[in-house]
C-alpha positions in Angstrom: 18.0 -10.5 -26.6 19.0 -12.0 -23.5 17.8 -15.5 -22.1 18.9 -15.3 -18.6 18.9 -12.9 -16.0 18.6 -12.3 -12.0 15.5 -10.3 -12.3 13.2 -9.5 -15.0 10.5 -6.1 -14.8 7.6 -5.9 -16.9 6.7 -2.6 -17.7 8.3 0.2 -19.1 7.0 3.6 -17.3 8.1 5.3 -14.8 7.7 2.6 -11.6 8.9 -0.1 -13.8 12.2 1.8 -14.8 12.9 3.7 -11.0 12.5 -0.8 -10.1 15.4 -1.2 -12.4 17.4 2.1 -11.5 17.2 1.0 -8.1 18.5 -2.8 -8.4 21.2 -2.2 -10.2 22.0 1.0 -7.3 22.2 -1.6 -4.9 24.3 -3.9 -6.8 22.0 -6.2 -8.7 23.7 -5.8 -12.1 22.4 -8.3 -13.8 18.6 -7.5 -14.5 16.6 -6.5 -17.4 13.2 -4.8 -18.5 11.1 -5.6 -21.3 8.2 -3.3 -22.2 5.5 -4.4 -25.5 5.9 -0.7 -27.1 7.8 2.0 -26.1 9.0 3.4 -22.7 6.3 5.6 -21.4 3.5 3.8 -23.0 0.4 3.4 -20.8 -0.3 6.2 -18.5 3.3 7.7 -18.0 3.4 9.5 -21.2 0.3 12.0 -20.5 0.5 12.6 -16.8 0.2 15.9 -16.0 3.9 15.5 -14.3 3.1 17.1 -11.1 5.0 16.2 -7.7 4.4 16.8 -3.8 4.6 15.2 -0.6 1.2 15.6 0.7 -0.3 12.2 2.1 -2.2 11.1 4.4 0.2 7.7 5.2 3.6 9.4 7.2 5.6 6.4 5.7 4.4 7.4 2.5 4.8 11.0 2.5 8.3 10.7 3.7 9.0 8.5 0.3 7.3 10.7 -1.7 9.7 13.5 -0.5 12.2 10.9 -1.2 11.7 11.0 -4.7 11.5 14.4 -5.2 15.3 14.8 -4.1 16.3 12.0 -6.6 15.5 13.7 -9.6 18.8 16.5 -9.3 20.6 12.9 -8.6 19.5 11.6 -11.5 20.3 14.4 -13.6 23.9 14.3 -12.1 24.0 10.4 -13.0 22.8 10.5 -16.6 23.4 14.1 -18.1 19.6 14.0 -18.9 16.8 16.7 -18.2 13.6 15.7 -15.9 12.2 18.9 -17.0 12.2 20.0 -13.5 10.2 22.9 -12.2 10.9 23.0 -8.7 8.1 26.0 -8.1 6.4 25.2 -4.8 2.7 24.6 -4.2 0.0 25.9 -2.0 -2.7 24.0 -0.9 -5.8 25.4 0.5 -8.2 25.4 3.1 -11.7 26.6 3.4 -12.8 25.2 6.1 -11.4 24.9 9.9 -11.7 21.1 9.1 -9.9 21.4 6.0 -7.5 23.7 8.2 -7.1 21.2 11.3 -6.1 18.5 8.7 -3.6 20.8 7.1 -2.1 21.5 10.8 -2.0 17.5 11.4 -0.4 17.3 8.1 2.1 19.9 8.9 3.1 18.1 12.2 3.7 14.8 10.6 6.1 16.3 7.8 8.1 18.0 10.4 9.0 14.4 12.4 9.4 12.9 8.8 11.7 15.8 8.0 9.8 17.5 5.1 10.0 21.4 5.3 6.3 22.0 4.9 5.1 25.3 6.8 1.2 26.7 7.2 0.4 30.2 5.4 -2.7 32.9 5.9 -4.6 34.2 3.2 -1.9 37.1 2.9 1.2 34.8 2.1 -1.2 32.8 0.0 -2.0 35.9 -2.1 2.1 36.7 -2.4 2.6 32.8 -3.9 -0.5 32.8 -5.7 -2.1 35.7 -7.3 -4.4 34.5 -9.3 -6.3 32.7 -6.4 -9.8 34.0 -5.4 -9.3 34.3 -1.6 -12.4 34.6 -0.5 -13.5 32.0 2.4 -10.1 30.6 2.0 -8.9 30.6 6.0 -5.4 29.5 5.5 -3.4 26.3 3.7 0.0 24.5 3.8 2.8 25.7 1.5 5.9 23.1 0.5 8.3 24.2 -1.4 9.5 20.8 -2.8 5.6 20.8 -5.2 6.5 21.3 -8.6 6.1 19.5 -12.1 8.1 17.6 -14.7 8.8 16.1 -18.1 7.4 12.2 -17.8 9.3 11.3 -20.9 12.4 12.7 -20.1 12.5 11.4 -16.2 11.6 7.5 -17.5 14.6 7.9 -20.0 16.5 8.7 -17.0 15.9 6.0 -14.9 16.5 3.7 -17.8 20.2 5.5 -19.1 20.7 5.3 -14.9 20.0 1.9 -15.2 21.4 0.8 -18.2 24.4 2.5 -16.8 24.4 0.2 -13.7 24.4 -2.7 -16.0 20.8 -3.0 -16.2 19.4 -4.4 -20.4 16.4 -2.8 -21.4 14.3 -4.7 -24.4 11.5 -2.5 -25.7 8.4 -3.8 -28.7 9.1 -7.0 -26.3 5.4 -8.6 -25.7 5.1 -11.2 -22.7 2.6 -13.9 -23.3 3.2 -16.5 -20.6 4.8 -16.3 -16.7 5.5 -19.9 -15.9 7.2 -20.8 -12.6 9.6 -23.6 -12.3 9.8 -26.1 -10.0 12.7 -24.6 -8.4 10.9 -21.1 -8.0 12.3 -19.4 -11.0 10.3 -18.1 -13.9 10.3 -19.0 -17.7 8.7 -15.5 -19.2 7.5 -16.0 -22.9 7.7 -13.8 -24.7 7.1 -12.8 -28.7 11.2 -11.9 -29.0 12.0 -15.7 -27.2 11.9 -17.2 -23.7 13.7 -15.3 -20.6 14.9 -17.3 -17.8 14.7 -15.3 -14.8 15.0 -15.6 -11.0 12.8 -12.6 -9.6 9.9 -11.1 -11.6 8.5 -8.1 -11.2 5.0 -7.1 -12.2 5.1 -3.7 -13.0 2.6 -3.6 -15.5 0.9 -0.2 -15.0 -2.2 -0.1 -16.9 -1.8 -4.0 -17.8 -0.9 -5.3 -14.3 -4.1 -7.1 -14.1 -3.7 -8.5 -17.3 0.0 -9.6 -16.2 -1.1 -11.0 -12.8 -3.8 -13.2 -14.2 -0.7 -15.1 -16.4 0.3 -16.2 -13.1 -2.8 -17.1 -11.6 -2.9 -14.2 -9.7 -5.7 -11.4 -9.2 -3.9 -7.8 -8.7 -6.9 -5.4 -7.1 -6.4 -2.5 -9.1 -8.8 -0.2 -11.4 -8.0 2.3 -14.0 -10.1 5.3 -13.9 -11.0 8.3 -16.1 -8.9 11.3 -15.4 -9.2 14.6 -17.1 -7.1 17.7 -16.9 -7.2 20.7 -19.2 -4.5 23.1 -20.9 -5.3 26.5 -21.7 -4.3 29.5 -24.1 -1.7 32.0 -23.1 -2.8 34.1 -20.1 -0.6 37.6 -19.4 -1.4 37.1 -15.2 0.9 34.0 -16.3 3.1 35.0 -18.9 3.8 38.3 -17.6 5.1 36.9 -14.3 8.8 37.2 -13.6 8.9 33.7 -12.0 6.8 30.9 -13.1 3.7 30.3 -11.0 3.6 28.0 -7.9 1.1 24.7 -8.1 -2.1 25.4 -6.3 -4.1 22.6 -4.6 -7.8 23.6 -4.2 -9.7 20.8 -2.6 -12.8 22.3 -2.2 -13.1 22.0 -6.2 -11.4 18.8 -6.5 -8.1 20.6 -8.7 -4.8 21.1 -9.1 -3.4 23.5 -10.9 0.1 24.6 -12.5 1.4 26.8 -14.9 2.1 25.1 -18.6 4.4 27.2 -20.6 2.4 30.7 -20.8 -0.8 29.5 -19.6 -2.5 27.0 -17.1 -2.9 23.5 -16.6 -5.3 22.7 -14.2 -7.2 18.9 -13.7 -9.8 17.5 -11.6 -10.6 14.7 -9.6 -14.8 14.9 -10.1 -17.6 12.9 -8.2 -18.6 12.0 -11.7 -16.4 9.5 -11.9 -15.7 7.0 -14.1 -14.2 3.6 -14.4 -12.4 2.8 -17.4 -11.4 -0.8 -19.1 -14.1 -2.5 -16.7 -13.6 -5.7 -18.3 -9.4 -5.9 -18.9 -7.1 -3.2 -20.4 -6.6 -3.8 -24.4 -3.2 -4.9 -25.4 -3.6 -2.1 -27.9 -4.0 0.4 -25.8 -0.7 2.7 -25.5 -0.2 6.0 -26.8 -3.9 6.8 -27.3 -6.4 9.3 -25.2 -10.2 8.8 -24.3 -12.5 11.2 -25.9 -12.8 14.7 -24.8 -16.1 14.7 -21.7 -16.6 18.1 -20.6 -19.9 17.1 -19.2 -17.9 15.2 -16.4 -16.0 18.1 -15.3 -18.8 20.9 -15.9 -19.2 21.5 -12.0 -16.1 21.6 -11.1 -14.7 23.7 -14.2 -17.2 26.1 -12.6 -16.1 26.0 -9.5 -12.5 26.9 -10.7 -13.3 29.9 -13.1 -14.9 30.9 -9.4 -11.7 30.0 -7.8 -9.2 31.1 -10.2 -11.0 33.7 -12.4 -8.5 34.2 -15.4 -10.1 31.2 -16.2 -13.2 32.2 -16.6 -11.0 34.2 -20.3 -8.8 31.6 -21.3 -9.3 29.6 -24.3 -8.4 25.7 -24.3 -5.5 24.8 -26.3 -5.7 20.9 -25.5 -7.9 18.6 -23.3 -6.0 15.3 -21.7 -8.0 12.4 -21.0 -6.3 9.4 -19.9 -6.7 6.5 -17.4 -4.6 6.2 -14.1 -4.6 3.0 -12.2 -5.9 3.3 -8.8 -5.7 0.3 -5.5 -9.1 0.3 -3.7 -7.3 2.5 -0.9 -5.2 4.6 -3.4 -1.9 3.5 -2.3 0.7 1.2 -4.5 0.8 -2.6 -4.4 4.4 -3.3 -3.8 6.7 -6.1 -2.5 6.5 -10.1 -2.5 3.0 -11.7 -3.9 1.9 -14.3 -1.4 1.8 -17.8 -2.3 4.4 -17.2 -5.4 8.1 -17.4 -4.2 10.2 -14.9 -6.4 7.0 -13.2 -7.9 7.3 -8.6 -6.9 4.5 -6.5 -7.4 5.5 -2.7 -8.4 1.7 -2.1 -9.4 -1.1 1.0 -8.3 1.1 3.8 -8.2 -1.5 6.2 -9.7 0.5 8.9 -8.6 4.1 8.0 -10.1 6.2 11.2 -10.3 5.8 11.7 -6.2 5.8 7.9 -5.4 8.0 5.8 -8.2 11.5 6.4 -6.8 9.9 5.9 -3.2 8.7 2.5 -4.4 11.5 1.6 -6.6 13.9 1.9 -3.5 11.3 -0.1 -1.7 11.0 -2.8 -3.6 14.9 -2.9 -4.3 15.5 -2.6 -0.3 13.3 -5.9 -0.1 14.4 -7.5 -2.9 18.2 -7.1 -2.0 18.5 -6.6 1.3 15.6 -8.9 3.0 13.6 -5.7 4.3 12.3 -2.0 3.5 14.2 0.5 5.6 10.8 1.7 6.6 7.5 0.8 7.7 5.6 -0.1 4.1 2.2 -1.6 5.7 0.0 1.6 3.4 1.4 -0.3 0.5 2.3 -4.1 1.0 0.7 -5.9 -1.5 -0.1 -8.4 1.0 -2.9 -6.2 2.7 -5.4 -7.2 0.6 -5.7 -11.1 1.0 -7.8 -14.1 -1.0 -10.6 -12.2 0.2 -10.4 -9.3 -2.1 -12.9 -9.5 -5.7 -13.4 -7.4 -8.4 -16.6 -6.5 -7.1 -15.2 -4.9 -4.1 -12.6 -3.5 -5.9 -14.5 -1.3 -8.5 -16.8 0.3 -6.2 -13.9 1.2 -3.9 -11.4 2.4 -6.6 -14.2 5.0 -7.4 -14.9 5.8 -3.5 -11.6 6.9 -3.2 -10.9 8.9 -6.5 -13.8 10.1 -5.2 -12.4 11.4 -2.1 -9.1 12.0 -3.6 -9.3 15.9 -1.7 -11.5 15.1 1.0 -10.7 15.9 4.6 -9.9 12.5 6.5 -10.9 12.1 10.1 -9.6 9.9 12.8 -11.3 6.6 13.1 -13.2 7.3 9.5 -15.2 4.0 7.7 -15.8 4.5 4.0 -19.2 3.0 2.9 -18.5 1.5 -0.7 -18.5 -2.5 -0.9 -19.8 -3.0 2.7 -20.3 -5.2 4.0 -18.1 -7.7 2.0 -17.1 -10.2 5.0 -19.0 -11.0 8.0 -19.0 -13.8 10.8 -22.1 -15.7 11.7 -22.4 -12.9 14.7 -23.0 -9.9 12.2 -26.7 -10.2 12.3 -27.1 -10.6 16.5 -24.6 -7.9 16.9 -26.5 -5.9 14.8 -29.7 -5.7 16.8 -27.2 -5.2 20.4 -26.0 -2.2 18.2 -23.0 -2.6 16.6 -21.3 0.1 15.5 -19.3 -1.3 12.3 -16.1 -0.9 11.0 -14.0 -3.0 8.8 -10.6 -4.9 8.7 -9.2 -6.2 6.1 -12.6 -6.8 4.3 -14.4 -8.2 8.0 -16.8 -6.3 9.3 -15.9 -5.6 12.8 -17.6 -3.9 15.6 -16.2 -0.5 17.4 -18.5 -0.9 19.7 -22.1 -0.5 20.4 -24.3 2.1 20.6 -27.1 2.3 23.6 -30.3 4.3 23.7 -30.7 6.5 21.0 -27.0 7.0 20.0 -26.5 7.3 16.2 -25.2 3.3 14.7 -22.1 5.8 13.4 -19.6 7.3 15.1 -20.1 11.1 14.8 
C-alpha cells in the first residue's frame, strides 16, 4: 500500500469515487481512495439508481444535469456499462400550486440550459399509460430522467480513475486523522499510516463517524428509505419501449420500470431516523427489516394512482438508509477551521448529484474556486452553531417534504427557534414575524392589528 500521496478520499461509493475521477481529470495524478469493505458498501449498493434534474437550487439542478451527460463519457473512457436507461420521466401535478411550481421549475431549467418542457394530461397519458389521470392538471416532462446500475457506475469512476493515475485500496479501515503541524494529515489506518496533503471526507453513511476523528461534527442524518419491486406486469412487459419514470408527489413516489415489472419507492411522513446514536462500523452490505406499516398510506395512494398495482405481487422489498443534510443538499468543499480537510458528505441523492459534486470539489481543490455558484451546498453554511439536536428534527422535516410544493419566502418550523438575540422576547410582543438565518431567528417584519404572526 502506499504511504504518501497528494490527496487521500475516504469512502468508496459513488461521491467518493466521481472525487477521485475528477482529480485526477484535472491533473491531480497522484491521489488515492481507501474504502473499509468493498466499493459500494454503505448506501450506494441498494439505491434505487434513479436520475433527474429536478431541484429546487438552479445551481444545483444545472449540476445534476451535469452528471447525467457524464455517464456516455464515462462509458467511452472505461469500456464499462452504467446500466443506463435513459427513459425520461414525468412528474406530476395535481394541483395549480403544484402546477405553478412546475412552470417556475421549467423556466429556471431553460436559463440553466436543461431541455425540460410542461405536458397536459393528454401527453402524460402517451408517456405514461399506466397513470390514473384523474385530478392530474398537467406536469413537467425531461427527457434526461432515467435509472442505472450503482455497481457498475462506481466501478466506473474508479477504472476512470485508476486510469488517470488515481490508487484505489479497498478492506482499508481508517482509525485515526491526525493533522501535522504543517497542515498535512497522518491517516491511520489498519493496512499502515498514509501521509497525505488534502483529505477528503467522503464517508457516506460513516461521515459522522469520520468527522468526529478530526474533531469535527458533520450535520448529517441517515434516514429510513423504503422502495418496493414487484412481479412481472404485461401493461409493462408488453410495452415495446421500456416505461418512462413517473414522479407523483401528491403520494410521495417515484416510480420506474425494473426489468418486467415496477419499482416504485416512497418518501412517507412516517418517517424514520436511522443510527440515531452513530452508524456501526459493521454496517455495509446489509438491509433494515421489511416495514410495510410505514408505507401503508402511501402504497394506497399508489395502487389509486397507478392501478396495475393494485395486481402485482412483490418480488423484493429494499430498505436501506440514505444520508440526508438538515436542508437536503450535500456538504461539500473546505471544512472551516482545518486547513487541507474536504467534505464530499450528504449527497442523499448520488446518481443525479455525485459527478456534479465531484467536479465541484475537484474545481476547488485544483483550481482555487467552483465554476459556479455552490452556496445550496458549501459545507460552510452551517456554522459552530449547528447540534445534533437541530439536526435530527430537521433531517426528518425535509424527507418529510421531499415532494412538497415550495413557496417563495417559506420558513420550515422544525428546531425553532434554535438562536435568538436578547431582543427575541420584546420583538415578539411588537409582533415579529420570524424567520431564520443561519440558525438566528430573525424578524421579516411585524404584523399590526389582527394580521396572522405568519406570512400567508
Amino acid at each position: 500500500m502506499k504511504t504518501t500521496t497528494r490527496a487521500l478520499v475516504i469512502g468508496g461509493g459513488v461521491v467518493g469515487a466521481s472525487v477521485l475521477y475528477h482529480l485526477t481529470k484535472l491533473g491531480w495524478k497522484d491521489v488515492m481512495l481507501v474504502e473499509r469493505s468493498e466499493l459500494t458498501s454503505g448506501s450506494t449498493w441498494h439505491a434505487a439508481g434513479g436520475f433527474h434534474t429536478l431541484n429546487g437550487d438552479t445551481n444545483m439542478a444545472a449540476l445534476q444535469g451535469y452528471t447525467i451527460r457524464l455517464y456516455k463519457e464515462l462509458e467511452e473512457i472505461t469500456g464499462m456499462s452504467c446500466g443506463l436507461h435513459h427513459v425520461g420521466g414525468v412528474t406530476l401535478a395535481d394541483t395549480p400550486e403544484r402546477f405553478d411550481m412546475m412552470l417556475a421549475e421549467r423556466a429556471k431549467h431553460r436559463f440553466m440550459g436543461l431541455d425540460t418542457e410542461i405536458v397536459g394530461p393528454e401527453e402524460i397519458a402517451r408517456i405514461a399509460p399506466i397513470t390514473n389521470l384523474e385530478g392530474i392538471i398537467g406536469g413537467l416532462y425531461d427527457p434526461l430522467d432515467g435509472h442505472l446500475d450503482p455497481s457498475g457506475t462506481t466501478h466506473a469512476y474508479a477504472k476512470a480513475a485508476r486510469m488517470g493515475g488515481a490508487t484505489i485500496e479497498t478492506h482499508c479501515m481508517v482509525r485515526e486523522t491526525n493533522q501535522r503541524p504543517d497542515g498535512t494529515w497522518d491517516v491511520v489506518t489498519d493496512k499502515g499510516t498514509i501521509h497525505t496533503e488534502h483529505l477528503i471526507n467522503a464517508g457516506g453513511l460513516w461521515a459522522r463517524e469520520v468527522g468526529a476523528m478530526a474533531g469535527v461534527y458533520f450535520p448529517l442524518h441517515p434516514m429510513e428509505h423504503q422502495y418496493i419491486v414487484t412481479d412481472d406486469i404485461p401493461e409493462i412487459y408488453e410495452r415495446e419501449a421500456e416505461h418512462p419514470h413517473v414522479m407523483d408527489p401528491a403520494g410521495e413516489s417515484y416510480l420506474r420500470q425494473e426489468g418486467r415489472g415496477l419499482c416504485i419507492g416512497f418518501y412517507e411522513q412516517s418517517a424514520r431516523p436511522w443510527a440515531v446514536d452513530g452508524t456501526p462500523w459493521g454496517f455495509g452490505h446489509e438491509l433494515l427489516p421489511d416495514d410495510f406499516d410505514k408505507i401503508e398510506q402511501s402504497i394506497d395512494f399508489a395502487y389509486k394512482r397507478f392501478p396495475v398495482l393494485a395486481t402485482a405481487g412483490v418480488k423484493s422489498v429494499i430498505h436501506g438508509p440514505f444520508t440526508f443534510a438538515p436542508d437536503g443538499n450535500p456538504l461539500v468543499g473546505p471544512v472551516p477551521g482545518l486547513r487541507n480537510y474536504w467534505s464530499a458528505c450528504g449527497v442523499m441523492a448520488g446518481f443525479s448529484q455525485g459527478g456534479g459534486v465531484g467536479l465541484t470539489l475537484a474545481q476547488w481543490m485544483v483550481e482555487g474556486e467552483p465554476e459556479r455558484d455552490v452556496m445550496a451546498m458549501d459545507v460552510a453554511r452551517f456554522g459552530d452553531w449547528i447540534s445534533p439536536g437541530y439536526t435530527l428534527p430537521k433531517v426528518i422535516e425535509n424527507y418529510q417534504k421531499r415532494f412538497s410544493v415550495s413557496y417563495p419566502n417559506e420558513e420550515l418550523p422544525a428546531a425553532r427557534p434554535h438562536r435568538t438575540t436578547p431582543m427575541y422576547d420584546i420583538f415578539s410582543r411588537l409582533g415579529a414575524v420570524w424567520g431564520q438565518q443561519y440558525g438566528l431567528e430573525v424578524p421579516n417584519y411585524f404584523a399590526t392589528g389582527n394580521e396572522p404572526k405568519f406570512e400567508t
